[in-house]
ROSE-4610 file (N, C-alpha, C; in Angstrom, 1 decimal, always signed):
// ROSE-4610
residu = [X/X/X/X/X/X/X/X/X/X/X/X/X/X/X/X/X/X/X/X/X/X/X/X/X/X/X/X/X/X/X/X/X/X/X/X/X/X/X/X/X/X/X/X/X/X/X/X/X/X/X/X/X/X/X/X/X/X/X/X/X/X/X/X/X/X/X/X/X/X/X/X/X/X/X/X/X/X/X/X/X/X/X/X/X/X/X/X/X/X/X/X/X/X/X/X/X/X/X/X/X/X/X/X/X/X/X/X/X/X/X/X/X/X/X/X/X/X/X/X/X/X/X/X/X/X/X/X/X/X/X/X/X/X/X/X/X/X/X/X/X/X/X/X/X/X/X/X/X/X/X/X/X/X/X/X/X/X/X/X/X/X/X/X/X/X/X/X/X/X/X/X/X/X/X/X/X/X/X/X/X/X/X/X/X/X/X/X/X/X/X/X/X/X/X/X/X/X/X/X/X/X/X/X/X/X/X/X/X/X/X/X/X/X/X/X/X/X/X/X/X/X/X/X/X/X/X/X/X/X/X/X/X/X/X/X/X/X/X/X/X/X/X/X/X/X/X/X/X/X/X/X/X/X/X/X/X/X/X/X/X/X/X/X/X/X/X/X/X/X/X/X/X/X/X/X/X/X/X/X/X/X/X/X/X/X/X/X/X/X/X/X/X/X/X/X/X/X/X/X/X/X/X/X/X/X/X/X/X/X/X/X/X/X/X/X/X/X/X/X/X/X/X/X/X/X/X/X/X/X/X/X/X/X/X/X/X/X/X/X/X/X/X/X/X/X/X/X/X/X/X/X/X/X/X/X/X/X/X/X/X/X/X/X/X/X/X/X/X/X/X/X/X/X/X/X/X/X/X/X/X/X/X/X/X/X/X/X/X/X/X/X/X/X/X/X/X/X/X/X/X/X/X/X/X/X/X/X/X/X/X/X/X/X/X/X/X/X/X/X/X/X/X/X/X/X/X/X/X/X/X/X/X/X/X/X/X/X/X/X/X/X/X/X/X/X/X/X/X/X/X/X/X/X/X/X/X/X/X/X/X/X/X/X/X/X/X/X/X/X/X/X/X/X/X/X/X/X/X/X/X/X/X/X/X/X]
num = [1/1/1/2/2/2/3/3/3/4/4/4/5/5/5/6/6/6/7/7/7/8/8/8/9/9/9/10/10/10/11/11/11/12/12/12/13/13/13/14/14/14/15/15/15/16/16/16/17/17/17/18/18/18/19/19/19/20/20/20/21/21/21/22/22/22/23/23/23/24/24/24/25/25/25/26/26/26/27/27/27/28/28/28/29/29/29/30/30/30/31/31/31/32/32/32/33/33/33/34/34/34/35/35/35/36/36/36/37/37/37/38/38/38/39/39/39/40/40/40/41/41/41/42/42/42/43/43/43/44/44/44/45/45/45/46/46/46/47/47/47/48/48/48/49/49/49/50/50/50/51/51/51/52/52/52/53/53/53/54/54/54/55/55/55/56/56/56/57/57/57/58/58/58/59/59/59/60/60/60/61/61/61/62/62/62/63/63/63/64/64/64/65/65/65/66/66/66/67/67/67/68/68/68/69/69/69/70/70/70/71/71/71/72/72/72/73/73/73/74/74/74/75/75/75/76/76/76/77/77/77/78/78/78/79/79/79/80/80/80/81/81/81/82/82/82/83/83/83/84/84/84/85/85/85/86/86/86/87/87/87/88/88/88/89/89/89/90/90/90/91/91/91/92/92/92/93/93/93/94/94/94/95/95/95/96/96/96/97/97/97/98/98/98/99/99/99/100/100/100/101/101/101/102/102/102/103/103/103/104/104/104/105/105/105/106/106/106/107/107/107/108/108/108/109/109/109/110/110/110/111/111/111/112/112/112/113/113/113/114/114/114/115/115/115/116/116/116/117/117/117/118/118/118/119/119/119/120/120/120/121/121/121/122/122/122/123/123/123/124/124/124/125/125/125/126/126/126/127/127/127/128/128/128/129/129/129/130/130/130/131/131/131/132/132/132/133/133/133/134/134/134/135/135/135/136/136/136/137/137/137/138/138/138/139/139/139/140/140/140/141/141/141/142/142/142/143/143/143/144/144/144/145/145/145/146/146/146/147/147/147/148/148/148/149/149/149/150/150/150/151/151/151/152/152/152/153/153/153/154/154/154/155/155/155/156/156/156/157/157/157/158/158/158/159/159/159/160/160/160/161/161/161/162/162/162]
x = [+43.2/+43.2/+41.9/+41.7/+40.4/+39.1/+38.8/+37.8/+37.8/+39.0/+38.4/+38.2/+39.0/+38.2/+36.9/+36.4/+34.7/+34.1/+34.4/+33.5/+34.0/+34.7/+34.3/+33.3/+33.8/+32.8/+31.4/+31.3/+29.7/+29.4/+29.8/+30.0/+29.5/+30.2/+29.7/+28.4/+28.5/+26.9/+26.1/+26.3/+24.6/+24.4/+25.4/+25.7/+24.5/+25.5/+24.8/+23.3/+23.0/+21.5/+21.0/+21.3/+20.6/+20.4/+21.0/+21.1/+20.3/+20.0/+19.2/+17.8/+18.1/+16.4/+15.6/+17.0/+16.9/+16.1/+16.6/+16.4/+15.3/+14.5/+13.5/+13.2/+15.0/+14.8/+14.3/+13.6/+13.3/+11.6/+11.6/+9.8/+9.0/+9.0/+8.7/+7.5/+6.5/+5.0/+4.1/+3.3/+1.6/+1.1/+0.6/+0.0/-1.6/-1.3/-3.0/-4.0/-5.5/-6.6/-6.6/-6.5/-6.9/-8.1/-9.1/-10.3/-11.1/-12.5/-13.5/-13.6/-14.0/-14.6/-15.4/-16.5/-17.6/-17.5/-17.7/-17.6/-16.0/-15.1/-14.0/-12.7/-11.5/-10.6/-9.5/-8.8/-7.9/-7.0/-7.1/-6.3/-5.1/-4.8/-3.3/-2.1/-1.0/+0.1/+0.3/+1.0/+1.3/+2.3/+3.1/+4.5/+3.7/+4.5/+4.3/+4.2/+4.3/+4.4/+3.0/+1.5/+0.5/-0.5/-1.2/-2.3/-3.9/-4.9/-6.2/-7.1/-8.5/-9.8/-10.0/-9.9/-11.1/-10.3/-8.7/-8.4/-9.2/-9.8/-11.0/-11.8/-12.2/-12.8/-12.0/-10.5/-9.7/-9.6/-10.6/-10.3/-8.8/-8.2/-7.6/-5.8/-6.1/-4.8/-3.7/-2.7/-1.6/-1.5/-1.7/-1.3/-2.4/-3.4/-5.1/-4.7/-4.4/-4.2/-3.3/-2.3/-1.0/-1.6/-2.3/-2.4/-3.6/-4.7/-5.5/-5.6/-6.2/-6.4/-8.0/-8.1/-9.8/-9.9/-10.9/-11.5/-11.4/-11.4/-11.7/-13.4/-13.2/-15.1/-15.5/-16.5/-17.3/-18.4/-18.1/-19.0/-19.3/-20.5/-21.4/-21.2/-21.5/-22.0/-20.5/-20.7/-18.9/-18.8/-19.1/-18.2/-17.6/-17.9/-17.8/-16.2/-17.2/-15.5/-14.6/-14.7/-13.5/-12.4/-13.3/-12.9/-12.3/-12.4/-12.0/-10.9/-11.1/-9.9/-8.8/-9.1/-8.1/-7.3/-7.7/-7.2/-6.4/-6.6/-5.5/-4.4/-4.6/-3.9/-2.5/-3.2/-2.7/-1.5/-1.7/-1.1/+0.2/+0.4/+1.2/+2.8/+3.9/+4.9/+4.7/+5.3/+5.5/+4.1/+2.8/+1.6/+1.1/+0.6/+0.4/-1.2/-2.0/-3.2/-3.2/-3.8/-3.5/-5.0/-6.3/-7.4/-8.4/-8.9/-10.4/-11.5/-12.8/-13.9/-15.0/-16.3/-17.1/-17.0/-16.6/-16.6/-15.1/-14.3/-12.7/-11.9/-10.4/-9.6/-8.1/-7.3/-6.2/-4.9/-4.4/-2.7/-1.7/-0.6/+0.6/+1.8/+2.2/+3.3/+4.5/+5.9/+7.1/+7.7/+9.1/+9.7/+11.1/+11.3/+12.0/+13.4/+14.0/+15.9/+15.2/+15.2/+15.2/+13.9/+12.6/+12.2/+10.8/+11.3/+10.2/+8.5/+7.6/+6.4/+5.8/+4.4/+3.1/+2.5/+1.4/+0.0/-1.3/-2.3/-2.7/-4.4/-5.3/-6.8/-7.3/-8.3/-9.7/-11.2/-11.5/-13.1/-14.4/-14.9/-16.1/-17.2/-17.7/-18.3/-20.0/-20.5/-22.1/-22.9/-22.6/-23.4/-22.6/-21.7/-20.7/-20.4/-21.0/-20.9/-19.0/-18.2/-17.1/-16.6/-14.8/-13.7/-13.3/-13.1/-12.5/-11.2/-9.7/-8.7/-7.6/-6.7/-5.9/-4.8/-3.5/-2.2/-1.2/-0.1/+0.7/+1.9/+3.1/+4.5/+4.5/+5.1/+5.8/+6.3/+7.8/+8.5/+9.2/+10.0/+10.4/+9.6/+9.9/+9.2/+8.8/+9.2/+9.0/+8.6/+7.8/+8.0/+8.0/+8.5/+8.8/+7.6/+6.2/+5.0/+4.6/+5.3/+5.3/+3.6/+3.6/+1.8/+0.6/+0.8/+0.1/+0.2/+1.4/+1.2/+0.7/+1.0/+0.7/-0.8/-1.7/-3.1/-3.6/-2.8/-3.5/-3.1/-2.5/-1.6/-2.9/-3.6/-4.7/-6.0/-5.9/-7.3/-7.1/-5.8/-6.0/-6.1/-5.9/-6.0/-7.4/-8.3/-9.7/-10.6/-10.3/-11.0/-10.8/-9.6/-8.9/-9.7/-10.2/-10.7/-9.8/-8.7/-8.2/-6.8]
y = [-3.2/-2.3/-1.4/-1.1/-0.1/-0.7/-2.5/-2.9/-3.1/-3.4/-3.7/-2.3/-1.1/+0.2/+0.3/+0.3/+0.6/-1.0/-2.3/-3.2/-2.3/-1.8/-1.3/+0.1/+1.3/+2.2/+1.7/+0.6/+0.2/-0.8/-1.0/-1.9/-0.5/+0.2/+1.9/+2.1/+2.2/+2.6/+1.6/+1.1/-0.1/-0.2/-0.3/-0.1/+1.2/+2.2/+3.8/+3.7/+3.7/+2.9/+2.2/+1.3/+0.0/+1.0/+1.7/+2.4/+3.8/+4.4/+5.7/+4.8/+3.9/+2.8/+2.6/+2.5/+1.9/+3.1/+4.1/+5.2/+5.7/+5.6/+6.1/+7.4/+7.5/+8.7/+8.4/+6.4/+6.7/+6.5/+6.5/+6.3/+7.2/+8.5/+9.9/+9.8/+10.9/+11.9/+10.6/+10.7/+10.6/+11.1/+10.7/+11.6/+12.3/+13.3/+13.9/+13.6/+13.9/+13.6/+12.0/+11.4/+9.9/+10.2/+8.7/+8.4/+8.3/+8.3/+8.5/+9.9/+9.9/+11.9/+11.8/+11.9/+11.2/+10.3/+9.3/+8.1/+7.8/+8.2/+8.5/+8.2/+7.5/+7.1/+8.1/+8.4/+9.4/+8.9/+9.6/+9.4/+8.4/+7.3/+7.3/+8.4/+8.0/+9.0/+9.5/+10.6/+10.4/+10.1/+9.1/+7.9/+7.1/+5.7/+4.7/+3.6/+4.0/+3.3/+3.0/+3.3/+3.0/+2.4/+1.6/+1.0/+1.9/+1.7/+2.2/+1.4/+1.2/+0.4/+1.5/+2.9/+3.7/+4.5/+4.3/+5.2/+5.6/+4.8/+5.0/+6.0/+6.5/+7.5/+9.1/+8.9/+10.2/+10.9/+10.9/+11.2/+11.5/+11.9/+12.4/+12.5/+11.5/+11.3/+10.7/+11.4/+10.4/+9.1/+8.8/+7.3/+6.4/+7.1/+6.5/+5.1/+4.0/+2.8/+2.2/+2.7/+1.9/+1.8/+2.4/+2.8/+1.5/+1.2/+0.7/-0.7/-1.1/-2.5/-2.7/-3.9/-4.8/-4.4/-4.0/-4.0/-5.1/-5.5/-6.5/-7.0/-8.8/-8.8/-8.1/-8.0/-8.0/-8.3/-9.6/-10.5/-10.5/-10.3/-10.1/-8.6/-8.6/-6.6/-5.8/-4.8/-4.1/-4.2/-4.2/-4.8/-6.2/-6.8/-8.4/-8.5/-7.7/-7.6/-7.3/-5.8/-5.6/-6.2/-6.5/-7.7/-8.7/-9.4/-10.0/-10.1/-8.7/-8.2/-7.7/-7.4/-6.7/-8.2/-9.4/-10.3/-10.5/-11.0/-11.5/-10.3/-9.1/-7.8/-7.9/-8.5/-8.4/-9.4/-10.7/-11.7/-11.5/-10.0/-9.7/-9.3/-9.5/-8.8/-7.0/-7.1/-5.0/-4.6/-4.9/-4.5/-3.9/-2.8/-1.9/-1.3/-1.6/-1.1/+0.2/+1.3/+2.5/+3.0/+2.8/+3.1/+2.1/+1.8/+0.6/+1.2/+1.5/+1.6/+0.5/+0.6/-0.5/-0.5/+0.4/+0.5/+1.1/+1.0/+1.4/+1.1/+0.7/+0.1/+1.3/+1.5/+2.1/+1.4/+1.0/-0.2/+0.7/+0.7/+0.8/-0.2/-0.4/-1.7/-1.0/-1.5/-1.1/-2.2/-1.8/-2.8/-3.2/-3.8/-4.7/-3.9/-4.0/-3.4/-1.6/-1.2/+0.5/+1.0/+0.7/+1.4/+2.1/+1.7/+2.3/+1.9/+3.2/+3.2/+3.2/+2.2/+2.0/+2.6/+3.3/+3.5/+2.6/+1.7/+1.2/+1.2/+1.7/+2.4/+1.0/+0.5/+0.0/+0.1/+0.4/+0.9/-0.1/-0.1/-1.1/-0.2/-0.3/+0.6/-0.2/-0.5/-1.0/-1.2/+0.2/+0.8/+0.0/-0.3/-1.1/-3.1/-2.8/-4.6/-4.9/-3.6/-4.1/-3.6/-4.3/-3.2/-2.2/-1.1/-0.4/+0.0/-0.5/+0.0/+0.4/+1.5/+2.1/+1.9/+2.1/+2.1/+2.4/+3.1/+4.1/+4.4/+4.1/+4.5/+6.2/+6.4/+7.6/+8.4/+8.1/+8.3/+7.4/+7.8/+7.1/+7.1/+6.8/+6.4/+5.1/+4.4/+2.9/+1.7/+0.7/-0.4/-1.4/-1.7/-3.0/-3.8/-2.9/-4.2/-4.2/-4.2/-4.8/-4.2/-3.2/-2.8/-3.6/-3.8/-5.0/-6.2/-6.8/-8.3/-8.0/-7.3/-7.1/-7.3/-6.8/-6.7/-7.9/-8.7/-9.3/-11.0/-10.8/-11.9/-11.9/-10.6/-10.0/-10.7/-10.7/-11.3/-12.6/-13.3/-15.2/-14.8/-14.8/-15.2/-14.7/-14.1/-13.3/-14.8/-15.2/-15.9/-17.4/-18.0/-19.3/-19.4/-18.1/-18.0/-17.9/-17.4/-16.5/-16.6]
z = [-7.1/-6.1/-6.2/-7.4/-7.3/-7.5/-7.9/-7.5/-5.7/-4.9/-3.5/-3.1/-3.4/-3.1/-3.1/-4.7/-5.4/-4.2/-4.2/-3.3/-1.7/-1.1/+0.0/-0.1/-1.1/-0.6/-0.8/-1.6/-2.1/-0.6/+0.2/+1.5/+2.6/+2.8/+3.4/+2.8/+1.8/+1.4/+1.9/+1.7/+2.0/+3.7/+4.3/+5.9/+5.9/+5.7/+5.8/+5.4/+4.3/+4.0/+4.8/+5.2/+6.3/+7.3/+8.0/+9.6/+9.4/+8.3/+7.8/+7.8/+7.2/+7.5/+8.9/+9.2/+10.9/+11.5/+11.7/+12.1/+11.7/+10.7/+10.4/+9.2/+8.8/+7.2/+6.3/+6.0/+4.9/+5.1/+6.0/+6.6/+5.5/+5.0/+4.7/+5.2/+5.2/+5.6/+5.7/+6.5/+6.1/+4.8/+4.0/+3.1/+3.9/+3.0/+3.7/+2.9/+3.6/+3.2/+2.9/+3.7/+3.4/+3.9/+3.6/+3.3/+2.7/+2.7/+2.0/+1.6/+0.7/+0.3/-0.6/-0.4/-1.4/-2.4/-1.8/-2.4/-2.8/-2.4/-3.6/-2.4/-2.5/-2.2/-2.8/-2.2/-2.9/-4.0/-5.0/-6.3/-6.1/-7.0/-7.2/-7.0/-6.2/-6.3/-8.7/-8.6/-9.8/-10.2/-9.7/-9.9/-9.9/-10.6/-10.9/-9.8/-8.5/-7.5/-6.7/-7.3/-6.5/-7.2/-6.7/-7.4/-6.8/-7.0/-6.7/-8.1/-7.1/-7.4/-8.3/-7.8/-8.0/-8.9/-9.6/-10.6/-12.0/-12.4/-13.5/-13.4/-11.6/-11.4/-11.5/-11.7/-12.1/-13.2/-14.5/-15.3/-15.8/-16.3/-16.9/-16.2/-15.5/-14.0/-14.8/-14.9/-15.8/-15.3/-14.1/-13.9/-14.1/-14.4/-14.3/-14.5/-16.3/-16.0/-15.9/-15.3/-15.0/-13.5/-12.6/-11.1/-11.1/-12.1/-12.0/-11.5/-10.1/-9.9/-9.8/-10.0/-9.6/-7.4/-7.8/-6.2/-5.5/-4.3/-3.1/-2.9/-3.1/-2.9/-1.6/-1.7/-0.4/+0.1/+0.4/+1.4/+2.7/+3.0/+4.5/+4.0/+5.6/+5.7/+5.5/+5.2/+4.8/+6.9/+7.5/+9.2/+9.1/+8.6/+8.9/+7.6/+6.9/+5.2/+6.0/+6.8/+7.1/+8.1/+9.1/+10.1/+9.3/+8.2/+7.8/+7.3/+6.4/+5.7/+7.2/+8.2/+8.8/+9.3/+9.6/+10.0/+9.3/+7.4/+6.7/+6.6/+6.3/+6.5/+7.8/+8.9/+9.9/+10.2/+9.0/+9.0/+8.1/+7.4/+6.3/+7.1/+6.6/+7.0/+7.1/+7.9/+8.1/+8.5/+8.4/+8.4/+9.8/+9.7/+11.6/+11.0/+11.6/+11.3/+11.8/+11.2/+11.8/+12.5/+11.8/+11.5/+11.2/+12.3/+11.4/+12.0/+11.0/+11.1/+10.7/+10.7/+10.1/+8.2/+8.1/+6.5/+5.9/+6.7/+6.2/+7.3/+6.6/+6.9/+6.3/+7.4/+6.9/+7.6/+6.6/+7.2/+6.7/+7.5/+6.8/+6.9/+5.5/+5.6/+5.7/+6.8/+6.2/+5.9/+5.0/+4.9/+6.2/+6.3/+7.5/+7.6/+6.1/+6.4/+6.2/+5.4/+5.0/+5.9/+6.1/+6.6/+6.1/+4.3/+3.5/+4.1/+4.1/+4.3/+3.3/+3.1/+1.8/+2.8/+2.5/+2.9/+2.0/+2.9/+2.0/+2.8/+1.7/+2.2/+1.9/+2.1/+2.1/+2.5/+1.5/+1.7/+1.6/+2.4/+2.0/+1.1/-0.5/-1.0/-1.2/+0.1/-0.6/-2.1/-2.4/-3.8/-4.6/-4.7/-5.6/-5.3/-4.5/-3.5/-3.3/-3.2/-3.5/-2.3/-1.7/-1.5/-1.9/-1.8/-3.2/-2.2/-3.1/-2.9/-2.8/-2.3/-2.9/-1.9/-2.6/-1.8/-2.7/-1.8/-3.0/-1.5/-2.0/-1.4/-1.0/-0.2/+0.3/-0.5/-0.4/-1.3/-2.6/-3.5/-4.8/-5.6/-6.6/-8.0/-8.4/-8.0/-8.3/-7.4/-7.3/-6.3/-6.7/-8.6/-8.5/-8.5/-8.6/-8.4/-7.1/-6.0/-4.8/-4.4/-4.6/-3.8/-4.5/-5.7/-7.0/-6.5/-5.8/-5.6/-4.2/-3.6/-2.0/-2.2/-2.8/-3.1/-3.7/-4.1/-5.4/-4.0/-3.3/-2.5/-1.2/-0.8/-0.2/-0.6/-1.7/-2.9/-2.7/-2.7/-2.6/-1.3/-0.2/+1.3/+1.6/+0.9/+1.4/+0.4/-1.0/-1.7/-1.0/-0.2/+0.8/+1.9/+2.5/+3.7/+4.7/+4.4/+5.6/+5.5]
């Protein structure tokens, strides 16, 4: 009797969950100051949930190498990278371009049942011949990896040709 109780309240919850997704509570904020700011991509979150090119550049950032990923190449002129990059991006589940310039790219992925929002920057950095970039969850502490493979899944479809 009190496991089909505990399997129904846990049946309520995930309902309730699914439909708070639906709805849009677990979307959370924008973060502010996205972009460029001299040369600089904004920091890794300080949870374990974001990756960044340019965490090396945080000194002293508790997440500095846990946050740390390899940059995106960049081939042809940073317009043609990004174009490029916005195509395979475009081809991702959840993915809404929010922001494209000739030298930056701003997507947000959600996920399909809950709702959850990544924000995920790309920078074309010349001086560096690279992408440089960063993406980091809303809310929670954790993702499991998911912004690491998301990036890294980004890197075979950019190195395949599309």
């Amino acid at each position: 009797m009190l496991i089909a109780w505990m399997l129904g309240v846990a049946a309520v919850l995930a309902v309730a969950l699914v439909l708070a997704g639906q709805m849009g509570a677990l979307r959370g904020q924008p973060p502010a100051q996205l972009g460029v700011t001299d040369g600089r991509l904004k920091p890794p979150s300080i949870t374990p949930n974001s990756v960044s090119s340019q965490a090396v550049l945080h000194a002293g950032h508790r997440m500095q190498q846990a946050a740390m990923i390899a940059p995106l190449p960049l081939h042809g002129t940073p317009a043609e990278a990004i174009g490029r990059l916005r195509s395979v991006v475009q081809g991702l589940p959840g993915a809404t371009v929010v922001t494209q310039r000739d030298d930056y790219l701003y997507v947000q992925f959600s996920t399909r049942w809950l709702g959850f929002v990544d924000d995920a920057e790309f920078w074309a950095d010349p001086a560096a011949g690279v992408i440089q970039v960063r993406s980091a969850s809303r809310i929670g502490r954790k993702d499991f990896d998911v912004k690491r493979q998301r990036i890294e899944a980004i890197r075979a479809r950019l190195a395949s040709g599309g």
